[in-house]
N, C-alpha and C positions, 0 to 999 in steps of 0.2 A: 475689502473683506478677504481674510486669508480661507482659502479651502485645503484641507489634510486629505487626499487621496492615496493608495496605492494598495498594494498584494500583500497576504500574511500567508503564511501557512496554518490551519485550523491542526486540531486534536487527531492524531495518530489511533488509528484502530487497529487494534490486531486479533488473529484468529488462530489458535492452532490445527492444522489440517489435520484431520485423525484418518489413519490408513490410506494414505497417500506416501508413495516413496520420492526421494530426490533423485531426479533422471542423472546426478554428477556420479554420487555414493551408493546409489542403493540403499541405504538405509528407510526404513519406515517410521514413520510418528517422527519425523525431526522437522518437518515446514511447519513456518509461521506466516502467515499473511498479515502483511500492513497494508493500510489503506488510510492517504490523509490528505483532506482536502487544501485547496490551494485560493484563497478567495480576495474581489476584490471590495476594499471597503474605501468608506467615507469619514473622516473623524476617528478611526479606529470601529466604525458598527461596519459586520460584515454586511453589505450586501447583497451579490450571487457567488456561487462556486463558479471559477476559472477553468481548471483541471482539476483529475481527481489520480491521485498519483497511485498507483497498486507495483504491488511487489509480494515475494517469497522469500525467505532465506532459509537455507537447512543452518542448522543448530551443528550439523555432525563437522561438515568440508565448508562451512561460512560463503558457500554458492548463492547467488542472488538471481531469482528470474524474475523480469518482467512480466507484464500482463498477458505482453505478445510472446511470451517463451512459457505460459504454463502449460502444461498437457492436459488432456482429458481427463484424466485422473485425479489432478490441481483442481480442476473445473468442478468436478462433480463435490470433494471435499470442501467446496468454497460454499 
């Protein structure tokens, strides 16, 4: 019997942060938050989630913060 195992990436979430600034530019209203999970399946059926992969990007200087690089600010807008 043949078994199909391994990892996909699931469907990308985004949020835009409202009143939140980028600690790079300064600018406000330009963070996007993504968020997309990472899962392992069987046959192509997911699963459980693996990791859950989270980011920012400003829109204005194309800066990326990780989860561990958002500020309070990030956090509260999230």
């Amino acid at each position: 019997m043949i078994l199909f195992f391994g990892t996909r990436p699931g469907k990308k979430e985004t949020k835009k942060l409202h009143g939140a600034a980028c600690p790079h530019c300064h600018q406000k209203d330009t963070l996007t938050a993504v968020s997309q999970p990472n899962y392992a399946h069987v046959f192509w059926i997911p699963i459980f989630t693996l990791k859950n992969v989270s980011y920012a990007e400003c829109s204005h200087c194309k800066r990326v913060y990780y989860k561990e690089e958002f500020t309070p600010e990030m956090e509260r807008a999230l």
